[in-house]
Structures are given as structure tokens and as C-alpha cells.
C-alpha positions as CSV (number, residue, x, y, z in Angstrom):
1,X,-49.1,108.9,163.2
2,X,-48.7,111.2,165.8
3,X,-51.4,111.4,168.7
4,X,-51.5,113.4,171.7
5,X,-53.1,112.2,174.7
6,X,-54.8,114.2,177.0
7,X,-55.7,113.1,179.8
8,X,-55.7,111.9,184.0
9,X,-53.1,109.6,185.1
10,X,-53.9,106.8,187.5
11,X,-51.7,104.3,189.1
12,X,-53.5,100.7,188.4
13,X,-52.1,98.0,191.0
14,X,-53.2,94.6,190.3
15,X,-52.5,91.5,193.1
16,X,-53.1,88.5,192.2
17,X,-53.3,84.9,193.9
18,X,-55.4,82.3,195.3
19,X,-57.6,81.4,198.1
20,X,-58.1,78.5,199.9
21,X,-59.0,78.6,203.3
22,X,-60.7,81.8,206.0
23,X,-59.0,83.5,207.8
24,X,-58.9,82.9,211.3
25,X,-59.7,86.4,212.5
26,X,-62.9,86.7,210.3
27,X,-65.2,84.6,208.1
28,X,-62.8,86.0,204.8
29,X,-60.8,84.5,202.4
30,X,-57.1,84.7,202.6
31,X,-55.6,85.5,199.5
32,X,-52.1,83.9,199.0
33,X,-50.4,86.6,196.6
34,X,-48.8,84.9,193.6
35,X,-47.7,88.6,191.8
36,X,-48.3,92.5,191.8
37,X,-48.4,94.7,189.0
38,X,-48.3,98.0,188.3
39,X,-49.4,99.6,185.2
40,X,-50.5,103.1,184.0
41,X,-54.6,103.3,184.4
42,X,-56.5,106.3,183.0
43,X,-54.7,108.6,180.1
44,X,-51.5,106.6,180.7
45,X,-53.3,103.3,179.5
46,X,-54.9,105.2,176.7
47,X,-51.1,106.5,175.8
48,X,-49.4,103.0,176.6
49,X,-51.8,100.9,174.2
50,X,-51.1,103.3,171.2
51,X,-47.9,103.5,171.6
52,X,-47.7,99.5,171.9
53,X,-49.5,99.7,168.6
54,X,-46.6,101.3,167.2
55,X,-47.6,105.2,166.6
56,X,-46.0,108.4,167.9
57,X,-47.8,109.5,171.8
58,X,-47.2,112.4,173.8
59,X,-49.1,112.4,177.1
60,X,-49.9,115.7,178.2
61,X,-50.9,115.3,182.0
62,X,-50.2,116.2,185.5
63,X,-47.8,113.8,187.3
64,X,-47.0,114.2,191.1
65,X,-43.3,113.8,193.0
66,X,-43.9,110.7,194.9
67,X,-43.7,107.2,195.0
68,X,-47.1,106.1,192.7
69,X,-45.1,108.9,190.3
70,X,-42.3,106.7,189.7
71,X,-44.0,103.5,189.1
72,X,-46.2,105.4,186.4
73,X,-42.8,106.5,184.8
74,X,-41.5,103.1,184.5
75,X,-44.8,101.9,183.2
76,X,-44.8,104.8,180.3
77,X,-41.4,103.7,178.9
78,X,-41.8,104.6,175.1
79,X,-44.2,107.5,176.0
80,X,-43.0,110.9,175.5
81,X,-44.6,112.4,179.1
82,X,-45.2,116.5,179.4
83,X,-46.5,117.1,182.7
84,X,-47.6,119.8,184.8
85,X,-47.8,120.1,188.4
86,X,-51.2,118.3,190.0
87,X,-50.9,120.0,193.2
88,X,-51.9,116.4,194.5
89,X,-50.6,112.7,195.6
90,X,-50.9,110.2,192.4
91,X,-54.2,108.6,192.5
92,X,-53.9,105.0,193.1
93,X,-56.4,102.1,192.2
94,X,-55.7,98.7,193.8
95,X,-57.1,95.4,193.0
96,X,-57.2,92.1,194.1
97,X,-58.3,89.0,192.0
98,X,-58.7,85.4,193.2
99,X,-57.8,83.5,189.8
100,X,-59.9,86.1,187.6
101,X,-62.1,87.1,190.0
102,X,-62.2,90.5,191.4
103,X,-62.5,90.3,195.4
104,X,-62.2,94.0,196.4
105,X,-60.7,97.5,195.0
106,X,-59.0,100.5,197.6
107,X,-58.7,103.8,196.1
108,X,-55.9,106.5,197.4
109,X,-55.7,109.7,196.9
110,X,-58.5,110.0,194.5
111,X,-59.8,112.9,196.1
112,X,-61.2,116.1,194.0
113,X,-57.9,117.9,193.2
114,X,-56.9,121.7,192.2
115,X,-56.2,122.3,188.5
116,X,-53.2,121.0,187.4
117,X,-50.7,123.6,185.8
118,X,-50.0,123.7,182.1
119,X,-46.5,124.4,180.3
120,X,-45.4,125.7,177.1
121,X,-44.6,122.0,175.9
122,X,-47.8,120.8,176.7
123,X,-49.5,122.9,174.7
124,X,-47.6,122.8,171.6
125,X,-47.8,119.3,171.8
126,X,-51.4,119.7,171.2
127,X,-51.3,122.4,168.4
128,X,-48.8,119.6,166.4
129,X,-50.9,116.2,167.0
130,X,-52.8,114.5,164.0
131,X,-55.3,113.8,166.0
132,X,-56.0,114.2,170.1
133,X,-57.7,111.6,172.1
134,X,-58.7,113.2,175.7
135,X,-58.9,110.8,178.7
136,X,-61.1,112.7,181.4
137,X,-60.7,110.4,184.3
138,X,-62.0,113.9,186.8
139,X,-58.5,115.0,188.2
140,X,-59.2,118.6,186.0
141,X,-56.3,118.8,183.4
142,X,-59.3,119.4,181.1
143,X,-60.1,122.1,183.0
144,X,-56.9,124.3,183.0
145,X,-57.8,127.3,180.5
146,X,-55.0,127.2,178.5
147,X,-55.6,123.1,177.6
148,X,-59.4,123.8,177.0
149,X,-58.1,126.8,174.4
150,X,-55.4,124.7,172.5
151,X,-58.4,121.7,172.5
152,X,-60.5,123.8,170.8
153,X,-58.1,125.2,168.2
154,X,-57.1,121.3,167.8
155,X,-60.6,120.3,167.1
156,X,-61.2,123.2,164.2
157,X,-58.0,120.8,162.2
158,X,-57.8,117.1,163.5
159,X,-60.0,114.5,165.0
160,X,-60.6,115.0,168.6
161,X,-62.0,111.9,170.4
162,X,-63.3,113.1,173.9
163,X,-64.0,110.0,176.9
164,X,-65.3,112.2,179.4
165,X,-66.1,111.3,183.0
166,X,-68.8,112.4,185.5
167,X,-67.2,114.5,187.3
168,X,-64.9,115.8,184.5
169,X,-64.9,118.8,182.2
170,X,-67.4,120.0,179.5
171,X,-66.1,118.6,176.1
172,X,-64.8,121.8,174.0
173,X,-67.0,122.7,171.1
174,X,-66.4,120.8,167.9
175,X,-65.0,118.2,169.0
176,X,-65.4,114.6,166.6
177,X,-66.5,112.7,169.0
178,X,-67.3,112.1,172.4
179,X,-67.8,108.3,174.0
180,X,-69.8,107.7,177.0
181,X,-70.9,104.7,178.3
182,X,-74.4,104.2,178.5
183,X,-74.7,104.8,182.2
184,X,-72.3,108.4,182.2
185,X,-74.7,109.0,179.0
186,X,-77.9,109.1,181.8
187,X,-75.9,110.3,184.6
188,X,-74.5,113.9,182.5
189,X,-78.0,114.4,181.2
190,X,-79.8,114.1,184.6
191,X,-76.9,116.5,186.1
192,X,-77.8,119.2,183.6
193,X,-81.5,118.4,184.4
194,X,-82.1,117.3,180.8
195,X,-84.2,114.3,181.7
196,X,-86.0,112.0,184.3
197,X,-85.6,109.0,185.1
198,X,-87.2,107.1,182.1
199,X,-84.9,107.3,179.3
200,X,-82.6,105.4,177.3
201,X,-79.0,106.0,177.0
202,X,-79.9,106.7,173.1
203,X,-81.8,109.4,173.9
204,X,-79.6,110.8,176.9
205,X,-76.9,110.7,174.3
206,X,-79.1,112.6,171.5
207,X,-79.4,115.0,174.4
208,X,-75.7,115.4,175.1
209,X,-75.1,115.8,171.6
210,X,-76.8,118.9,171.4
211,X,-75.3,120.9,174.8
212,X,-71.9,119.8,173.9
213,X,-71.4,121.3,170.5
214,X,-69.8,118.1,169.3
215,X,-69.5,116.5,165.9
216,X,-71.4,113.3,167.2
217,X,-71.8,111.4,170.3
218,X,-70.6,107.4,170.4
219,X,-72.5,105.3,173.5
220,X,-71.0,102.4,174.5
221,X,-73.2,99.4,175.7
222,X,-71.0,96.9,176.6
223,X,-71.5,93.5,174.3
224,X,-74.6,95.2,173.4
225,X,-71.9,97.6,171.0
226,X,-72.7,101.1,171.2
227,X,-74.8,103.8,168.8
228,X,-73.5,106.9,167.1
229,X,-75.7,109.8,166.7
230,X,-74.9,112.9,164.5
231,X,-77.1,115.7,164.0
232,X,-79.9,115.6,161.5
233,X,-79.1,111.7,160.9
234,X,-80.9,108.6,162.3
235,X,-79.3,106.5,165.0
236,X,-76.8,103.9,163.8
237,X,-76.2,100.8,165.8
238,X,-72.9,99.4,166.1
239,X,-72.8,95.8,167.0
240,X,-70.3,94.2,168.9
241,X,-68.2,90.6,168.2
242,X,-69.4,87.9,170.7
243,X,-66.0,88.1,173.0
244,X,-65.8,85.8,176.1
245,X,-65.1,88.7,178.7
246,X,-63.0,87.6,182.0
247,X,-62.3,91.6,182.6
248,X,-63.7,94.4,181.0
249,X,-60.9,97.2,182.7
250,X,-59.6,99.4,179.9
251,X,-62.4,98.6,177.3
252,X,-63.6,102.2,176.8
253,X,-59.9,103.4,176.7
254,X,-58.9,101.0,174.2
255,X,-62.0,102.7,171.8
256,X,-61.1,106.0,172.3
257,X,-58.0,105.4,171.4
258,X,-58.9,103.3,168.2
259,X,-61.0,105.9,167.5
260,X,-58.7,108.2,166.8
261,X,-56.2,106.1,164.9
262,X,-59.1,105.4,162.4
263,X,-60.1,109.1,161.9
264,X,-56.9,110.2,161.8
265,X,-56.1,107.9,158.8
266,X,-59.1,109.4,157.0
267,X,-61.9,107.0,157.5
268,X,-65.2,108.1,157.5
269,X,-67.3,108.3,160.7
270,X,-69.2,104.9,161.1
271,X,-66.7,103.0,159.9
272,X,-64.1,104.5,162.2
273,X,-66.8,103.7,165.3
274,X,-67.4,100.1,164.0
275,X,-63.3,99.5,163.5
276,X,-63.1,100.9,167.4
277,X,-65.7,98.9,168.7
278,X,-64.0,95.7,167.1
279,X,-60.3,96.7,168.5
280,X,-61.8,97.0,171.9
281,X,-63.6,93.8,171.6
282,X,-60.3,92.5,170.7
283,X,-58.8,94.1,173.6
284,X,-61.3,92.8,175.9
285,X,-60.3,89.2,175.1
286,X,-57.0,89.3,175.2
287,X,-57.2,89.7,178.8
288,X,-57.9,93.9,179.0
289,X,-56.1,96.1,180.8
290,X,-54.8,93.7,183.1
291,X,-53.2,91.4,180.7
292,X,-51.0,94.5,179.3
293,X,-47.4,93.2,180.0
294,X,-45.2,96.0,181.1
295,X,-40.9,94.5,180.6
296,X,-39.2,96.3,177.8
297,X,-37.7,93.4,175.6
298,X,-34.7,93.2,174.2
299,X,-35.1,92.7,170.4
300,X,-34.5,88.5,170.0
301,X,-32.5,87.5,166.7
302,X,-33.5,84.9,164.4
303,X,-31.5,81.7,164.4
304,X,-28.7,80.6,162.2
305,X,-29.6,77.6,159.6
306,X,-26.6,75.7,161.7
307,X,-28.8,75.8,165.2
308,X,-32.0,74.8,163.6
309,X,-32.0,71.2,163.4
310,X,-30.6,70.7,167.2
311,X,-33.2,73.7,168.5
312,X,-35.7,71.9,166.6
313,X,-35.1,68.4,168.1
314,X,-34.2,69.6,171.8
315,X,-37.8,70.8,171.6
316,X,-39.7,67.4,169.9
317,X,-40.7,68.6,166.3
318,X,-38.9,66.9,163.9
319,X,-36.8,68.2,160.8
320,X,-38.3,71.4,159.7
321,X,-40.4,71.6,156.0
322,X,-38.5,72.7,153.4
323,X,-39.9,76.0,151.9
324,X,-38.5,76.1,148.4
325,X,-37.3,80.0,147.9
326,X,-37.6,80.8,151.9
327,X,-34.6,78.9,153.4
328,X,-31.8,80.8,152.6
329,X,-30.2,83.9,151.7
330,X,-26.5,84.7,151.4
331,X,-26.2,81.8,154.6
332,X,-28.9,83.5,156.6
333,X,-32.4,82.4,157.1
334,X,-35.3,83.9,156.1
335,X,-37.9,82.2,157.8
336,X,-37.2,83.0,162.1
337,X,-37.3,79.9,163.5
338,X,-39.8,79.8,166.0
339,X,-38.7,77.5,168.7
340,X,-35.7,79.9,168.9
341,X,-37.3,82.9,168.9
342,X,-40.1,82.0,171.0
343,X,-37.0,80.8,173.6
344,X,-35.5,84.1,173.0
345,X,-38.7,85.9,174.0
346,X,-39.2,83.8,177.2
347,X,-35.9,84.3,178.5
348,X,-36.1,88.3,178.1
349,X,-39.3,87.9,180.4
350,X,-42.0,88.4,177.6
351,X,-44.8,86.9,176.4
352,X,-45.0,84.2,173.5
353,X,-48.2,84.4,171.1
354,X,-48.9,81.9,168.8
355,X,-51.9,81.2,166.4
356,X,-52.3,78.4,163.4
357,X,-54.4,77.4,160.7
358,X,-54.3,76.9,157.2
359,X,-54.2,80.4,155.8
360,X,-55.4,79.9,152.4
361,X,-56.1,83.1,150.0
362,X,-55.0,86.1,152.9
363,X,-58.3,88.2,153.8
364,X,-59.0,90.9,156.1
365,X,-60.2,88.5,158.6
366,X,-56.9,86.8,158.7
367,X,-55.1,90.4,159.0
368,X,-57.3,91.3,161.8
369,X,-57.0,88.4,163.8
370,X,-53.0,88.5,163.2
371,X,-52.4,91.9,164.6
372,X,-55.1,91.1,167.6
373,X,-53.1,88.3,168.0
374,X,-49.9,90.1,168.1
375,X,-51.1,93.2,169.8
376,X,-51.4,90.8,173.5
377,X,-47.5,90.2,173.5
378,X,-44.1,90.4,172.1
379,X,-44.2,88.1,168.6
380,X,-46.2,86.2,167.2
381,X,-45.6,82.7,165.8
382,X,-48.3,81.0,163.2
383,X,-48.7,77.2,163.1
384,X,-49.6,76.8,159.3
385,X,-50.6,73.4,157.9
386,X,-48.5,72.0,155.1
387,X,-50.2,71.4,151.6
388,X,-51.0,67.9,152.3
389,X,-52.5,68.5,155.6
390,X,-54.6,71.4,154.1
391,X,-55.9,68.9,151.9
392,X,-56.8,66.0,154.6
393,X,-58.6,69.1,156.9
394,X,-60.4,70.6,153.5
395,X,-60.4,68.5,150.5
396,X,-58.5,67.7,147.2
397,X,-59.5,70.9,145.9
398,X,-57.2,72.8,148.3
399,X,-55.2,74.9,149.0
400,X,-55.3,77.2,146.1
401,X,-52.0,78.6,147.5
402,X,-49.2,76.8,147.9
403,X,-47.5,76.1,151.5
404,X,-44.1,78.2,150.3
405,X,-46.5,81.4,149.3
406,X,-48.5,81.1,152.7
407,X,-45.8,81.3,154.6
408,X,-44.0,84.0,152.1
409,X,-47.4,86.0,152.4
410,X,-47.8,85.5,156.6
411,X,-44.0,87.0,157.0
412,X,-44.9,89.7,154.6
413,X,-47.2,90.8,157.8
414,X,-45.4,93.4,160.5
415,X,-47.4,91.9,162.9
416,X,-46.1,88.5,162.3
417,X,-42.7,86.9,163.4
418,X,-42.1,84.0,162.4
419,X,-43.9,81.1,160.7
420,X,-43.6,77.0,161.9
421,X,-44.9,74.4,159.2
422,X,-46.4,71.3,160.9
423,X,-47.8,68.1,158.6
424,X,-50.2,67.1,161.3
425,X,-54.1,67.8,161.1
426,X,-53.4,69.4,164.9
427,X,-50.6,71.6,165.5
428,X,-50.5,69.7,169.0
429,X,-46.7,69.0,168.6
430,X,-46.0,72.0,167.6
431,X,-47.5,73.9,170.4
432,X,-45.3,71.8,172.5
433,X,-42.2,72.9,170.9
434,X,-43.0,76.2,171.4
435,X,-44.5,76.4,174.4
436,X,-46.6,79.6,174.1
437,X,-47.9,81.6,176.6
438,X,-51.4,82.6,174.7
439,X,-52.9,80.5,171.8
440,X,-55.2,82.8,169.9
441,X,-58.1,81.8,167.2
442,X,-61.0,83.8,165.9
443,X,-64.7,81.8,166.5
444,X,-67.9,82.3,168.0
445,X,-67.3,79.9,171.0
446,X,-65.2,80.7,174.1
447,X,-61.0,79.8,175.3
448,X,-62.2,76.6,177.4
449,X,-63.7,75.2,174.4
450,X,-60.7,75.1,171.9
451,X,-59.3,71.8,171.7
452,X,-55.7,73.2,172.6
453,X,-56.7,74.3,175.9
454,X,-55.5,71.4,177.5
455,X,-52.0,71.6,175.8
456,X,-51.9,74.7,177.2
457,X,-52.2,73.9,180.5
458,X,-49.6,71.7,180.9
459,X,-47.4,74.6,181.1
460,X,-49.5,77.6,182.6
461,X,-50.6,79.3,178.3
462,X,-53.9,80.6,177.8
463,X,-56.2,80.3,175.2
464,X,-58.0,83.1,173.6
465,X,-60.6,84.2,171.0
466,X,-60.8,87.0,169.4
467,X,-64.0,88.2,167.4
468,X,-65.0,86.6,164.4
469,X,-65.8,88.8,161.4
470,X,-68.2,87.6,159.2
471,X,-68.5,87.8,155.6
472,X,-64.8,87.2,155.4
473,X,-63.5,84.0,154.8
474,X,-61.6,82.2,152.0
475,X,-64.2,79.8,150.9
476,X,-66.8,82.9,150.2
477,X,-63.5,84.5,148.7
478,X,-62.5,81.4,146.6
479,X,-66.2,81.2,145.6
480,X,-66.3,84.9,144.5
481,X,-63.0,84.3,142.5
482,X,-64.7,81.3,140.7
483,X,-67.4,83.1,139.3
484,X,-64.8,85.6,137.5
485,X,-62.2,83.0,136.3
């Protein structure tokens, strides 16, 4: 798909360390800086996600000639950026976290600026989208007369998913929809003097819906979800998954962005809102906006049958399960080994992902939690229980599928990589041969509570949840399937 982002760019600097002791000179912590980062913040994260994701972006935005500039090019690799002149210094948002704590935020050069310029390019990159997301972070590309007339043009054809900002631009008529957060809902209806002081965001939003001109109107509240109001239709609440939140940087973003993904693939309204409040959720645990890892990656090849065995025992696992069917194919292997690959990864300077469980009967839970999985690094492995173990963890009854057709099915998945069979009821050892840097499962309980959280932290890996669906799971499906056989 092809999406054009419109937007602000901000240059996000994140340093973190640790603190333990004052400083001498006043009663303050001194922070001992472990690393800095530098990522794209405003449009640019917006733009960076999506194309992450794997879809066509084009920012359209203004981009200075200085030194926050060239960090922000570096962090768009993979972004096809048309800019126009700001006409001022790239606006620069520093933070620094103790652990994952955030201690104190300086802002440069974020200072009401002129109106960028626009270019041919720009415009026509507009006119050709599927579908437009526009990141209003207040730095006025949305107010240059040319973008506000190709906007509107764009929004009589496509989805147009408008995040404004307080001290942004008017939405264009027509737009699809436009997502503030509960507080900029309240704070653009008291600036046109639309209400006092005692209302909800619902009915600030209802409000907004109406001046704007815009299909509907999507406020965001946080783990409370959000609520979509369209004209002559009732409110409709949008809950959100229970996520265990350390950051919630990049969460609004993320939905907009999501947004426009699920209308541009045809899905209808509410079902587009509830998919995007689930993918920023998902987001949300995997870290946010700071966990985004910026290193391109070379692309890491597969092992040869002939290393296996020696990768396999260097790292502790054992001889690998043979997958009748999977193992080979004119002498190469069709199943990546995962100790390899996850080496491969490492080495290159990414990050390693790896998930487990039995997998029985595929559903759309399982393909969810896959790509959130795969969507906070640079492959994903899967731990998957062998049929024996299934059988210990769930009874004689299971699987129903057969451990050669799980894995078949998981590697069928884009999102996933590779695929490690473990006989254990734990995939303990496994994790140890692999060494990942973020162990992901879906669940209604938080990271510090999954048993592998202590594997983890022998080496520095995470562990995160995602957000449980529910109504999807393969003992309800196995159940529905018995009442047809």
C-alpha cells in the first residue's frame, strides 16, 4: 500500500542510564549515561513505523540544513523524504530516563515557526497516496495553501486520518477521521469557545465533529480506549487490551497510522478504529517509541544442514527434532535454524524476538500476536512444543495438529522466521540457546510475572506481553469444530 505522510518532523533524543548517588553540587541525581539514541519523533515516527511494517511511505515535510537534520536523515532510511524549506532549526526533544523512568525533558528550537514551503513533488505525492495520514505536531506544514488544497482533493478519493495538535491547523473538510486525545479534544473546543469547563471529552469530540467537516472524530483515552462518533449515530466505545505500559511516547502515532492501513484495505469504520486501537496497544508494550531500534540489518542466511548439529551443540540444545517433509530440499534446509539465525541477527547489531507455545489449530489470536511479536525487532523465532509435550501440558486428546504441520503452518507466516522444536514442558533450554533479546506472550498479567523473566535476565532480554484477544483461542475453536464433525 502506498501512504503518504504528512506531517512535522521532530528530532526524539533518548539518554539513558542509571543513578546512584547526588551530585555534590546539588541535592540531584547523577545520571551515569549507558547510551543515546536518536530517532525520528512526530511525522517521521508516524512514517518510520509504517514503513517498518513493510508498506510504501513518502513523508512530505519540511526538513532544516543542520545538524538535528542529519540525524533525522539517518533515522528515515527506507523513507522516501520530500521536504520543503522550514525556514527554522529542527526541533529537538531530549530525554533522560533512569532505568524506565523519565527524569527530565529539554526542548530546542521548538519555537512557533513560518510556513514551510511546498514543492511540486510534495504535492503530487499526495494526489497519488491510497490513503494519507497527517501528523500535525504545530510546526505549520498543514498550513501552507497548496498542502491544505491537495489534502482536501485527497480526502474526496482515499482515507485521510488527521492527529491534529493544539496549536496546529484546522483539519480540511472531509476528512475520515480525525484522532485527539481526550485532553486536545477539551482544549480545541474551549479555544473555539464551544464549551466550559464541565464537559467530557465525548462531548468536546461530538462538538469538534461538527466545526471540522469531518467524516468522524476518534478520542483517545488512554487504557480507557477511545470512542468514535459519526454524525447521526450513537457513540461507540472502543475498549482497549490490558497492556502493562513502561512508556506511552508514540502511542497516538502508532493509531493514526494503523488507522490508515485498515481503511485503506477497505475495512469498515469501527472495525478499522478497534484494529488501531489494538496495534497501538501492541505498540505500547513493546516498549513504544523508544524501543524502535534504528541499525539497518543486513539480511542473515539460514544455515546449511552441515552446521546444524555443531551450532546446535555449541549453544546447549541437543540434536534438533526431526520434522518429517521440513528438513530438506535439494541439500538446503527449510526450516532456518534458529540458533544461527538468531547469532546472525546479534552480530549485525539487531534485535532477536522470540515467542513459544504449542500453536495448535492457527487462529487470529496467534497471527496477531506473531506480527506484534515481530513488529519490536528483526526476526522472529517461535519455541513450539513437540507432540508429546503438547500432550503432557494439555492432555491425550491433543494436539489435533501434528508437530511437522505446526511448524509447516508457523513458517507459512511472513512475520515469522524460523521455528525451534523443544520436547520440554518449558522452553527454558531453548531460550538459552538462543539468547533472545525480547520474549513475547499474549495474557492478561504483566512481563515480571512470566516465568521466563528470570532466564532473561541472565543476559540483559526483556519480557513482554502483548494484548490478549478474547474469544479466540483453539480450545473454543476445537470445540466449535466438534459440533460440526
Amino acid at each position: 500500500m502506498k501512504i503518504t505522510v504528512v506531517g512535522d518532523l521532530l528530532l526524539d533524543v533518548d539518554i539513558n542510564g542509571t543513578a546512584t548517588r547526588l551530585s555534590p553540587d546539588a541535592p540531584v541525581p547523577v545520571v551515569d549515561v549507558a547510551d543515546v539514541r536518536r530517532r525520528a519523533g512526530g511525522a517521521g515516527l508516524v512514517a518510520t513505523v509504517l514503513a517498518r511494517d513493510g508498506h510504501d511511505v513518502t513523508l512530505v515535510t519540511a526538513l532544516a540544513d543542520d545538524d538535528g537534520a542529519s540525524h533525522l536523515r539517518r533515522a528515515l532510511a527506507g523513507v522516501s523524504v520530500l521536504a520543503g524549506a522550514p525556514l527554522a532549526r529542527t526541533p529537538t526533544k531530549t530525554r533522560v530516563r533512569i532505568g524506565t523512568h523519565p527524569v527530565v525533558r529539554f526542548d530546542q528550537g521548538c519555537s512557533p515557526a513560518p510556513v514551510p514551503s511546498s514543492t511540486g513533488a510534495m504535492l503530487a505525492a499526495i494526489a497519488s497516496a491510497d490513503a494519507v495520514v497527517v501528523a500535525d505536531y504545530g510546526r505549520r506544514i498543514t498550513a501552507n495553501p497548496d498542502i491544505r488544497a491537495s489534502l482536501t482533493e485527497a480526502a474526496r478519493r482515499v482515507p485521510v486520518v488527521w492527529d491534529p495538535h493544539p496549536a496546529g491547523s484546522v483539519p480540511v473538510p472531509g476528512v475520515a477521521v480525525v484522532t485527539p486525545n481526550s485532553a486536545e479534544a477539551l482544549a480545541f473546543a474551549k479555544a473555539v469557545g464551544l464549551v466550559g469547563s464541565h464537559v467530557d471529552a465525548e462531548a468536546g469530540g461530538r462538538l469538534l465533529l461538527d466545526t471540522w467537516g469531518s467524516a468522524s472524530v476518534l478520542v483517545t483515552m488512554g487504557e480507557a480506549g477511545a470512542v468514535l462518533l459519526r454524525a447521526n449515530a450513537q457513540p461507540q466505545g472502543i475498549p482497549a487490551p490490558k497492556t502493562h505500559v513502561s512508556d506511552p511516547c508514540g502511542a497516538g502515532d502508532r493509531l493514526a497510522g494503523s488507522l490508515a492501513v485498515h481503511l485503506g484495505k477497505g475495512l469498515g469504520l469501527a472495525e478499522a478504529a478497534a484494529r488501531a486501537v489494538e496495534d497501538a496497544s501492541a505498540f505500547l508494550a513493546a516498549g513504544g517509541a523508544a524501543a524502535l531500534a534504528t541499525a539497518a540489518l543486513a539480511t542473515a542466511a539460514p544455515a546449511t544442514v552441515g552446521e546444524e548439529p555443531a551450532v546446535r551443540a555449541a549453544a546447549g540444545l541437543g540434536p534438533v527434532v526431526e520434522l518429517k517433509g521440513l528438513e530438506l530440499v535439494d541439500g538446503t534446509e527449510l526450516r532456518p535454524d534458529g540458533v544461527q539465525l538468531a547469532r546472525s541477527i546479534r552480530d549485525a547489531g539487531g534485535t532477536v524476538v522470540a515467542t513459544g507455545g504449542c500453536f495448535d489449530l492457527l487462529h487470529a489470536g496467534h497471527a496477531r500476536t506473531l506480527a506484534a511479536a515481530r513488529s519490536m525487532g528483526d526476526c522472529l523465532i517461535v519455541c513450539l512444543n513437540t507432540d508429546e509435550s503438547v500432550r503432557r501440558l494439555k492432555g491425550a486428546h491433543r494436539p489435533i495438529v501434528s508437530v511437522e504441520d505446526r511448524a509447516e503452518l508457523l513458517l507459512a507466516l511472513e512475520c515469522v522466521d524460523a521455528v525451534v522444536v523443544f520436547g520440554e514442558d518449558t522452553p527454558e533450554t531453548c531460550l538459552r540457546g538462543i539468547r533472545p533479546d525480547i520474549w513475547v506472550k499474549g495474557g492478561d498479567y504483566t512481563p515480571e510475572e512470566l516465568p521466563e523473566a528470570r532466564v532473561l535476565a541472565a543476559w540483559g532480554g526483556r519480557c513482554v506481553t502483548v494484548p490478549f484477544h478474547p474469544a479466540r483461542s483453539t480450545s473454543g475453536l476445537a470445540a466449535a469444530l466438534a459440533k460440526v464433525s
